[in-house]
C-alpha positions in Angstrom: -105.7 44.5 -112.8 -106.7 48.1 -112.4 -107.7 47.5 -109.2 -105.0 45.7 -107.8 -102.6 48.3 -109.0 -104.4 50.7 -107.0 -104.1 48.5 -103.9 -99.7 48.4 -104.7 -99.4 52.1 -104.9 -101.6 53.4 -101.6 -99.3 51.6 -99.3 -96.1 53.4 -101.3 -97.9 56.6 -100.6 -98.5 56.2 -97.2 -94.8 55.7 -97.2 -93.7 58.7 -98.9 -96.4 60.5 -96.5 -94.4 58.8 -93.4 -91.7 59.8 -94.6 -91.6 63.8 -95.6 -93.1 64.1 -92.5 -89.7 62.5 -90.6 -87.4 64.7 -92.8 -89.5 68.0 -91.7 -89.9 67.1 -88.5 -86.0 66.6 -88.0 -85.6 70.0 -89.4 -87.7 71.3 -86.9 -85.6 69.5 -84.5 -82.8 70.8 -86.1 -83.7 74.5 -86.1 -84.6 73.9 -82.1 -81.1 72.8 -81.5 -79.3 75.5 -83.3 -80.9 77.7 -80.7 -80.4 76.0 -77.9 -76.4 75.8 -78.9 -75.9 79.2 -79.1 -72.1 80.2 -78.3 -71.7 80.7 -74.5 -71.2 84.7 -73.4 -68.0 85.7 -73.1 -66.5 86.3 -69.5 -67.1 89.9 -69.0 -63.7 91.9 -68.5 -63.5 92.8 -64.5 -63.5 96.1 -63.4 -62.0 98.0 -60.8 -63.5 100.4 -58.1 -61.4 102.9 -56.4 -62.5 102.5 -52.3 -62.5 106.1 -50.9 -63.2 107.3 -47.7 -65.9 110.3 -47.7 -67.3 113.0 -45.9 -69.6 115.6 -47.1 -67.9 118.4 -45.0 -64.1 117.0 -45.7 -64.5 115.1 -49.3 -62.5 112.2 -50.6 -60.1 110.2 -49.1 -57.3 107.4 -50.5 -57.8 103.9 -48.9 -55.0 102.1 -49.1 -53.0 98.7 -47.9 -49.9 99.2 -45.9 -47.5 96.5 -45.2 -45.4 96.8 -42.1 -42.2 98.3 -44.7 -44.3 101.5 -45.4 -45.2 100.5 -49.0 -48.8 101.5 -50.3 -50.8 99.2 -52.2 -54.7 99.7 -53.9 -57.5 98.7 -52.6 -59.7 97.7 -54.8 -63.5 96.7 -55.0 -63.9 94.1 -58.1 -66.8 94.0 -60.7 -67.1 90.2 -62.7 -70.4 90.5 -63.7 -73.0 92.6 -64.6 -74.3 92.2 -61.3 -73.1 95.3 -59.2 -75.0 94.8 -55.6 -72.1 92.9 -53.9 -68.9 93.0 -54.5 -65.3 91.9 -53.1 -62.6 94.0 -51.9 -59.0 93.3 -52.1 -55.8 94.7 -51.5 -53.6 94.3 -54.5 -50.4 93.7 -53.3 -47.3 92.3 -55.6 -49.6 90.9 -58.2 -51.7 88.8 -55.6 -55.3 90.2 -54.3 -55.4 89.9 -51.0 -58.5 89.5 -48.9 -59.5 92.1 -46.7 -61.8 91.5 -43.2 -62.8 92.9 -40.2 -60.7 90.8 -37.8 -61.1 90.3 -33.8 -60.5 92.9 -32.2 -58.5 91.2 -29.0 -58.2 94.7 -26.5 -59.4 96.9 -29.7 -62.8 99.1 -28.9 -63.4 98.6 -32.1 -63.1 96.0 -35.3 -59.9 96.8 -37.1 -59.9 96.3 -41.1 -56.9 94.7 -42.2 -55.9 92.8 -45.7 -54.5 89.5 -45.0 -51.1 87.8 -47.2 -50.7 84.3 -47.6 -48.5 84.0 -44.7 -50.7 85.2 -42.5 -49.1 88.3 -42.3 -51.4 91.3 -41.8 -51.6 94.7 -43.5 -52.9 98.1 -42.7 -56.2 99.3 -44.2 -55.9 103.5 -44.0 -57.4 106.3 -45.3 -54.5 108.9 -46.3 -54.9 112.7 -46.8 -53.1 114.8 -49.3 -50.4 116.2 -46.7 -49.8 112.2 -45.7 -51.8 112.1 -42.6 -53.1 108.7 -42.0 -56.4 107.6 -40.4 -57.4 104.7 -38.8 -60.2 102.4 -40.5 -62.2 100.6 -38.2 -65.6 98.3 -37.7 -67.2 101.3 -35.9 -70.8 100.0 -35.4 -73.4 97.0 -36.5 -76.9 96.4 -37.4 -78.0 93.3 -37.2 -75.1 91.1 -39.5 -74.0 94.6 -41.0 -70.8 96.7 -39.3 -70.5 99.7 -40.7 -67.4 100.8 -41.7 -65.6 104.1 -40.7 -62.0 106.0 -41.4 -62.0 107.6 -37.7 -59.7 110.8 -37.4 -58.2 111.6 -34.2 -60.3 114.9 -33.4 -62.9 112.3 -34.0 -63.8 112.8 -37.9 -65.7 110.3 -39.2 -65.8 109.4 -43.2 -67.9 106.5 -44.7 -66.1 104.1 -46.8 -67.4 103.6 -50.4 -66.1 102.0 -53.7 -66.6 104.5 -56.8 -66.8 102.5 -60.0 -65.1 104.2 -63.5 -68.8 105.3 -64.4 -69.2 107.0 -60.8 -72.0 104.5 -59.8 -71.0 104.3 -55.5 -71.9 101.2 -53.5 -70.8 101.4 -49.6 -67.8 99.2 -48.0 -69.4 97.6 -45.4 -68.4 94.8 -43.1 -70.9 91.4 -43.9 -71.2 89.0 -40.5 -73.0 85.4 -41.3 -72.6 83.7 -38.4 -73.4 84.3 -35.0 -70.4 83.2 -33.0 -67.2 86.0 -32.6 -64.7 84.2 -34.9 -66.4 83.5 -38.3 -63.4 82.1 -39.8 -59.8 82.0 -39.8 -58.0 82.9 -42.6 -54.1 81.8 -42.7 -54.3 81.9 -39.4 -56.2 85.2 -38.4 -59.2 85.2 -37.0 -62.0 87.0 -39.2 -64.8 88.8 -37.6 -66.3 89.9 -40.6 -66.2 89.7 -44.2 -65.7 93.3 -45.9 -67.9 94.1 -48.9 -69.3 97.0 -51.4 -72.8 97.1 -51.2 -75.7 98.4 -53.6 -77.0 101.6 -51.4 -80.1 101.3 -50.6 
């Protein structure tokens, strides 16, 4: 009898045995989870960089969007993410960002840089001096799939273009070409030479 009751309760054990071990291993599988489903990261907030015009002899310049009534608007380089090395430039015009390009030149020597509005209707990109003298900007000269980007004064000065961010960090406005042909795209129908970018400096 003794016996036999010791043959009834090993099976039960082996049970309870089987059985602990699912319960802990679903905690483990539990505690795994929980890490995995961690909240996503909030969007960062975007951040704005002021694009300038700059020479080391003649210092800062204003670049801004003109529409063909005379108004200024910003230009702006925008920060989304942590991730500074490349970043867009728009005109900020009425509430709407407008994207800016190197477009074809047509008779131009050079690449003029323009914002372009859903219409298809093209704004100014200029550099403007305290006393209101406005300079050209322009696609003054490439390497390889980079043009480098230029305010151009009449005398001929020549400032760099650069977006300052609120921290002072600078990346350089440069224009970005990815294809090989003249026309990369066309854009409410402009055609675009060149995408316009800031850049991390090397």
């Amino acid at each position: 009898m003794k016996a036999q009751l010791q043959h009834q309760v090993h099976p039960l054990v082996y049970l309870v045995i089987i059985l602990f071990s699912s319960i802990s291993m679903a905690q483990v599988l539990d505690q795994d989870r929980e890490k995995l489903d961690k909240p996503e990261t909030a969007t960062p907030v975007e951040i704005y960089w002021n694009v300038k015009a700059y020479s080391p002899t003649w210092g800062l310049l204003r670049v801004k969007a003109i529409d063909k009534d005379g108004n200024i608007h910003d230009v702006k380089a925008i920060q989304d993410s942590d991730d500074t090395s490349l970043l867009n430039v728009k005109a900020l015009v009425d509430g709407q960002r407008l994207p800016i390009k190197l477009i074809v030149k047509k008779n131009d020597k050079l690449y003029p840089v323009k914002a372009i509005s859903q219409d298809g209707t093209i704004l100014d990109i200029k550099a403007l001096t305290d006393d209101g003298e406005i300079i050209d900007v322009k696609g003054f000269s490439r390497s390889g799939n980079v043009i480098h980007i230029r305010a151009i004064t009449a005398q001929p000065i020549m400032y760099r273009v650069i977006a300052v961010a609120p921290d002072g960090t600078v990346n350089r406005v440069k224009g970005i070409k990815m294809m090989d042909q003249e026309v990369e795209t066309v854009i409410n129908g402009v055609e675009v030479f060149a995408h316009v970018k800031a850049l991390t400096q090397n």
